[in-house]
Backbone as CSV, one residue per row, in Angstrom:
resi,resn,N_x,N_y,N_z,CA_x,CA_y,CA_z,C_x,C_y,C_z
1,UNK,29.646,9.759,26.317,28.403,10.518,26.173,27.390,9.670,25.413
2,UNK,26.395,9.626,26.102,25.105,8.626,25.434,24.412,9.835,24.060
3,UNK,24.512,9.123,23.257,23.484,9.398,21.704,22.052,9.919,22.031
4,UNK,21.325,10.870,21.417,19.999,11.042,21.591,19.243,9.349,21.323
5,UNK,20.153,8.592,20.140,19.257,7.335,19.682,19.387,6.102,21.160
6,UNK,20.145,6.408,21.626,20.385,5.513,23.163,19.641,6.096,24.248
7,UNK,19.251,7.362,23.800,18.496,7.710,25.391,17.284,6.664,26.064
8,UNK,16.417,6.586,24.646,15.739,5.373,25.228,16.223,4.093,24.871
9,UNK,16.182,2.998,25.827,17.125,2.258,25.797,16.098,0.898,24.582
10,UNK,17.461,0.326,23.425,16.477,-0.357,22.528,16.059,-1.668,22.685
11,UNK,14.709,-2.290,22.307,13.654,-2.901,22.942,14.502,-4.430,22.790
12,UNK,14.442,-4.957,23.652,15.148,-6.529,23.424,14.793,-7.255,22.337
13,UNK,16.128,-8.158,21.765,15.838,-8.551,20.249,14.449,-9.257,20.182
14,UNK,14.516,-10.349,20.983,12.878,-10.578,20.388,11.600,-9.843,20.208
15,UNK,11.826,-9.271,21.538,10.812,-7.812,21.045,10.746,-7.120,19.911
16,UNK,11.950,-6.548,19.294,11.761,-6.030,18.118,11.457,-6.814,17.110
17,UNK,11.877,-7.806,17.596,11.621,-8.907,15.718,10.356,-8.993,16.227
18,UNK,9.392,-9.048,17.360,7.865,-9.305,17.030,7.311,-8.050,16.368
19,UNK,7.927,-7.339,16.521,7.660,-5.758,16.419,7.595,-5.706,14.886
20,UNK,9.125,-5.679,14.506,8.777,-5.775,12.874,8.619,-7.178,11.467
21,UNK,8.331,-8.048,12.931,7.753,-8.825,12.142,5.816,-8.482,11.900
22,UNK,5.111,-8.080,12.799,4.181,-7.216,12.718,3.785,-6.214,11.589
23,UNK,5.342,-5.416,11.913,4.895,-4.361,10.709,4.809,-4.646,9.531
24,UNK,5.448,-6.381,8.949,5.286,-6.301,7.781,3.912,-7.214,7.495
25,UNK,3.027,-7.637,8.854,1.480,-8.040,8.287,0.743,-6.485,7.727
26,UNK,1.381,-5.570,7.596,0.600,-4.331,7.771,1.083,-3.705,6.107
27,UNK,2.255,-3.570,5.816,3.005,-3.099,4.812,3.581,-4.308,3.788
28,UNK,3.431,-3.444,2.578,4.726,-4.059,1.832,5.384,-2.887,1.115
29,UNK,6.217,-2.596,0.255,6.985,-2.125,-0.226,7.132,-1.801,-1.691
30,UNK,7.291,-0.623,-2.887,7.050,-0.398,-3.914,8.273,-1.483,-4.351
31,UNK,9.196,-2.076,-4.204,10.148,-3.389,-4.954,9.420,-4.022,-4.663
32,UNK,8.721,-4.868,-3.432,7.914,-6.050,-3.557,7.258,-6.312,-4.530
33,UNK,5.757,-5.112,-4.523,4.985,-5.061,-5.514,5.403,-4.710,-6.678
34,UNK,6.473,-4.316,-7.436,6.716,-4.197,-8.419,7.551,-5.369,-8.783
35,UNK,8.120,-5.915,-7.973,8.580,-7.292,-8.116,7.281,-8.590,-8.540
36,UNK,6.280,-8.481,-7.556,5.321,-9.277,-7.614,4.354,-8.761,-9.212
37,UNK,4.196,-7.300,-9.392,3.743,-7.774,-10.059,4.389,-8.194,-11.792
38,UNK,5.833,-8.131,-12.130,6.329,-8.821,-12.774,6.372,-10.001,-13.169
39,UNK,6.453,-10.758,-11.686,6.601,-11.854,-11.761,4.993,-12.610,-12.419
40,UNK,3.765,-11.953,-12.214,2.475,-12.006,-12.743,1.935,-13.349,-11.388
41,UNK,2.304,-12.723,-10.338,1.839,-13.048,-8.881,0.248,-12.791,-9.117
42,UNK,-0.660,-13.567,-8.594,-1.721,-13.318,-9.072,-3.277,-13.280,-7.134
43,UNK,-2.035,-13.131,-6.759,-2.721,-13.383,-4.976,-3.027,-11.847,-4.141
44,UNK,-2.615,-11.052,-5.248,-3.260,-9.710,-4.455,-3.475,-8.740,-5.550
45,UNK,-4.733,-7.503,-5.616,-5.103,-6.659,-6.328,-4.177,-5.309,-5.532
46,UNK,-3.928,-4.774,-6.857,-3.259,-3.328,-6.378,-4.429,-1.904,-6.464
47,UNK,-4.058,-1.332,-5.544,-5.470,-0.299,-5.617,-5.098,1.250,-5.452
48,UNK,-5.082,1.653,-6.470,-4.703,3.139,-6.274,-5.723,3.972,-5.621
49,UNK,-5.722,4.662,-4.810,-6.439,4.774,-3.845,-7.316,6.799,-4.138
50,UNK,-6.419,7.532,-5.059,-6.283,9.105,-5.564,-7.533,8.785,-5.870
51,UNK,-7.656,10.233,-6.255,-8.569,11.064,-7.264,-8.977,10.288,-8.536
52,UNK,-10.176,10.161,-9.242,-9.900,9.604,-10.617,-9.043,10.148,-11.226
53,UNK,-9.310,11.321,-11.375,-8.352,12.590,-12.214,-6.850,12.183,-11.741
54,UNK,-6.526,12.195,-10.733,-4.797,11.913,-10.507,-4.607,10.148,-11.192
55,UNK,-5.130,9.306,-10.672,-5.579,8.374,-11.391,-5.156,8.241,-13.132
56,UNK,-6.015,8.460,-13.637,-6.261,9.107,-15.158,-4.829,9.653,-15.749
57,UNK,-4.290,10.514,-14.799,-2.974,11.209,-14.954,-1.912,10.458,-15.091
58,UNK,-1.654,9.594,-14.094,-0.925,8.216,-14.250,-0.554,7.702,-13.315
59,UNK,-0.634,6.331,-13.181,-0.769,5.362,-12.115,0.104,4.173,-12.109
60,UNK,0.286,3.261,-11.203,0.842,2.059,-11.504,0.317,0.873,-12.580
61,UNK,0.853,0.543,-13.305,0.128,0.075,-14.520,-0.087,-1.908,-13.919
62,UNK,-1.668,-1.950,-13.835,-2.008,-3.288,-13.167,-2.801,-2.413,-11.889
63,UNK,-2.567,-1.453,-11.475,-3.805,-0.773,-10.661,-4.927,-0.702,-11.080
64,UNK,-5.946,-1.143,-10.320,-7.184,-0.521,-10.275,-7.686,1.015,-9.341
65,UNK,-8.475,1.475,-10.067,-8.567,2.808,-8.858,-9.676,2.586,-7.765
66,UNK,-9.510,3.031,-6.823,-10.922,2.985,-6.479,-10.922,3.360,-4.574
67,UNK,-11.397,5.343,-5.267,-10.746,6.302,-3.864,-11.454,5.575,-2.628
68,UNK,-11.067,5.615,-1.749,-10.749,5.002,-0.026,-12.562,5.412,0.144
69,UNK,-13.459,6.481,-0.240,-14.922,7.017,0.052,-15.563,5.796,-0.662
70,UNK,-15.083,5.431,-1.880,-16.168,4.227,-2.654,-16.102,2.816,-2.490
71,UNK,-15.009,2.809,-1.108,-15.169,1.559,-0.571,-16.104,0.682,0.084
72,UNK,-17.159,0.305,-0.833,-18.254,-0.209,0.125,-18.317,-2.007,-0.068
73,UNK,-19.215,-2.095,1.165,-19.456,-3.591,0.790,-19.661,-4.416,-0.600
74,UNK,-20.269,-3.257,-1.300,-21.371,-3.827,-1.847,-20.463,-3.708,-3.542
75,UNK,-19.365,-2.746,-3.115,-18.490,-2.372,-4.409,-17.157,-3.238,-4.577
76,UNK,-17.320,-3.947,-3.145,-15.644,-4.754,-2.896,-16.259,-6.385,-3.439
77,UNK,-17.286,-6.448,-3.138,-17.915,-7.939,-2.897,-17.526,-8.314,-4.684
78,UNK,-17.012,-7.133,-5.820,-17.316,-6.945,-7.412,-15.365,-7.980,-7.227
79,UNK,-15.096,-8.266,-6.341,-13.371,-8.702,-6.325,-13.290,-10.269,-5.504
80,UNK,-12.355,-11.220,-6.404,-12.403,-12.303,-5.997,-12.238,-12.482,-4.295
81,UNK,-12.792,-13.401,-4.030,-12.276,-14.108,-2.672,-11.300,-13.730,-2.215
82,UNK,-10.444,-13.605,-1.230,-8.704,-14.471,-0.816,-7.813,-13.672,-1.428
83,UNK,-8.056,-12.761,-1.952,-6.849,-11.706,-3.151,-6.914,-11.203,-1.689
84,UNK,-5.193,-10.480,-1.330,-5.345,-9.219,-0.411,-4.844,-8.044,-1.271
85,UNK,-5.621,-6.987,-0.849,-5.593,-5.548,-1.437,-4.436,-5.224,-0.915
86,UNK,-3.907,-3.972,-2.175,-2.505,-3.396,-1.852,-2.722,-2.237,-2.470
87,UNK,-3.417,-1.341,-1.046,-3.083,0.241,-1.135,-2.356,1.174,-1.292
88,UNK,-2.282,2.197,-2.106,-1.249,3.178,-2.271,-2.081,4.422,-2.664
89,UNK,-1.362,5.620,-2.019,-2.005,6.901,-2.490,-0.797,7.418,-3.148
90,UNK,-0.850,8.921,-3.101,0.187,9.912,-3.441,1.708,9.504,-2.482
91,UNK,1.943,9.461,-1.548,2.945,9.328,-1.380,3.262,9.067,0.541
92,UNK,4.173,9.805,1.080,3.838,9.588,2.554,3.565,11.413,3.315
93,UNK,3.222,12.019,2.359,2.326,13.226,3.085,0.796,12.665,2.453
94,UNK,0.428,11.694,2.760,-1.037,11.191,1.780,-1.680,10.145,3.283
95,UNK,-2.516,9.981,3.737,-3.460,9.341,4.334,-4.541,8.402,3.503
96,UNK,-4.445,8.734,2.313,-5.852,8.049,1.860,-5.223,6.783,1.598
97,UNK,-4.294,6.144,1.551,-4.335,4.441,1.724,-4.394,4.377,3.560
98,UNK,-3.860,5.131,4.093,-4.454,4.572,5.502,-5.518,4.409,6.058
99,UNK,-6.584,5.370,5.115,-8.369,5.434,5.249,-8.463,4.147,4.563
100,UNK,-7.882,4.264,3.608,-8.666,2.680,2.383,-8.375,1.686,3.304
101,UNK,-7.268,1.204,4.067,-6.837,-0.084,4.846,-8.057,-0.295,5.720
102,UNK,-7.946,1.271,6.373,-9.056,0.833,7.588,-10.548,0.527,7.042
103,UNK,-11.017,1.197,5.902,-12.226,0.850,5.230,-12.118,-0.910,4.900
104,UNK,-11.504,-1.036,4.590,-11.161,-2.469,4.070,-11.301,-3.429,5.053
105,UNK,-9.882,-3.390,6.004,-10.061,-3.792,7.121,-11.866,-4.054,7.860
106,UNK,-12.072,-2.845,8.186,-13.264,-3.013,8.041,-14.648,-3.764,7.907
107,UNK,-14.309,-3.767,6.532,-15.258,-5.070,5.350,-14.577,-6.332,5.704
108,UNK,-13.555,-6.098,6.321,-13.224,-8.182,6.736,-12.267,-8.603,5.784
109,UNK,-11.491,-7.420,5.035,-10.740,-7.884,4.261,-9.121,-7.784,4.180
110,UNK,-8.618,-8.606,3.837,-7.090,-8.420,3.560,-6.398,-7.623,3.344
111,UNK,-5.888,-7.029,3.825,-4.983,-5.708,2.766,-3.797,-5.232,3.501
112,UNK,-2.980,-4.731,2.884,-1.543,-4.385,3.022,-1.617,-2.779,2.538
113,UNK,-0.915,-2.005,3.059,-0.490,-0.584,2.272,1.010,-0.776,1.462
114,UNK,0.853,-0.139,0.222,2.725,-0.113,0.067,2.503,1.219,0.394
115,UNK,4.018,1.346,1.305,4.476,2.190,1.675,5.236,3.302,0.614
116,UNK,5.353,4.533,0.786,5.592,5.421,-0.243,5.117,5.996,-1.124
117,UNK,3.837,5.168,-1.340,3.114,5.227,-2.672,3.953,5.715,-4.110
118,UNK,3.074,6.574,-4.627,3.665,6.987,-6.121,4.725,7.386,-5.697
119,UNK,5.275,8.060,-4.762,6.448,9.123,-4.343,7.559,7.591,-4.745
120,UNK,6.937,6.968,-3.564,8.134,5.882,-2.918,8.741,4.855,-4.515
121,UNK,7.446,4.680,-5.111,7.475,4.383,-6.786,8.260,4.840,-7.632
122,UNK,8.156,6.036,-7.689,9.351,7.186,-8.375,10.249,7.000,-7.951
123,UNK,10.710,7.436,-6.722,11.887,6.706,-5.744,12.638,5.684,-6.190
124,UNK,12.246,5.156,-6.413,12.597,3.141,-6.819,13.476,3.245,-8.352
125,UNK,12.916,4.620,-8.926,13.366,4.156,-10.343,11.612,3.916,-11.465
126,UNK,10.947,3.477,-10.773,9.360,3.062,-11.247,8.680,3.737,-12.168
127,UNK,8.234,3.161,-13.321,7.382,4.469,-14.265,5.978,4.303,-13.899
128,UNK,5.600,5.267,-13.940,3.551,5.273,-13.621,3.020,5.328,-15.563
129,UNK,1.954,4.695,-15.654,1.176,4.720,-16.821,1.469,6.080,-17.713
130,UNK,1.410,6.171,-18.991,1.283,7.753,-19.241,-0.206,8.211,-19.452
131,UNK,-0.232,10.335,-18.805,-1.738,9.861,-18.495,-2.666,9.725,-19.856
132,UNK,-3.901,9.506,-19.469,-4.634,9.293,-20.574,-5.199,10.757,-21.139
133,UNK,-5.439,10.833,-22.256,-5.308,11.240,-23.439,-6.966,12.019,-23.572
């Protein structure tokens, strides 16, 4: 008896490795970036993407905020050259790093989503800032 996961039949190996070799020009991962930014990797800005107020509440510490609407030319141009951005919202019921990518994208710029966001963060083991006061 064939598996529901065999019904469609799976994509030939090279295919898939272009496949998710792809997905990772698109993503990285709350260990990467929390790896990277340990290590004091200095080739991409992290961007919390929330509310100020959720923001404020507590965040990845080395984030900047700055919600996916105030992404403008004229507000990104304030960030070095050649850094690629690394979006994160609330979690994966959250869209607003997928708005920020495409805003970004957009502007001609670099950027990656981590996947999971704060959720995927917590997940990991990860502490967020405590909020402010």
């Amino acid at each position: 008896m064939k598996s529901l996961i065999n019904e469609i039949t799976p994509a030939p190996s090279h295919i898939a490795r272009a496949h998710f070799d792809a997905m990772l020009q698109f993503e990285t991962d709350c260990w990467d970036t929390h790896a990277s930014l340990q290590s004091g990797a200095d080739d991409f800005i992290l961007v919390d993407v929330r509310s100020p107020a959720l923001y404020h509440g507590g965040h990845i510490e080395g984030a900047i905020n700055i919600p996916h609407g105030k992404m403008t030319e004229r507000r990104m141009a304030e960030y070095p050259a050649g850094k690629t951005f690394v979006v994160y919202c609330a979690g994966p019921h959250c869209n607003g790093a997928n708005k920020a990518a495409c805003r970004l994208a957009a502007l001609g710029l670099p950027v990656k989503l981590m996947i999971g966001g704060v959720t995927g963060w917590i997940d990991e083991g990860f502490s967020l800032t405590e909020p402010d006061a």
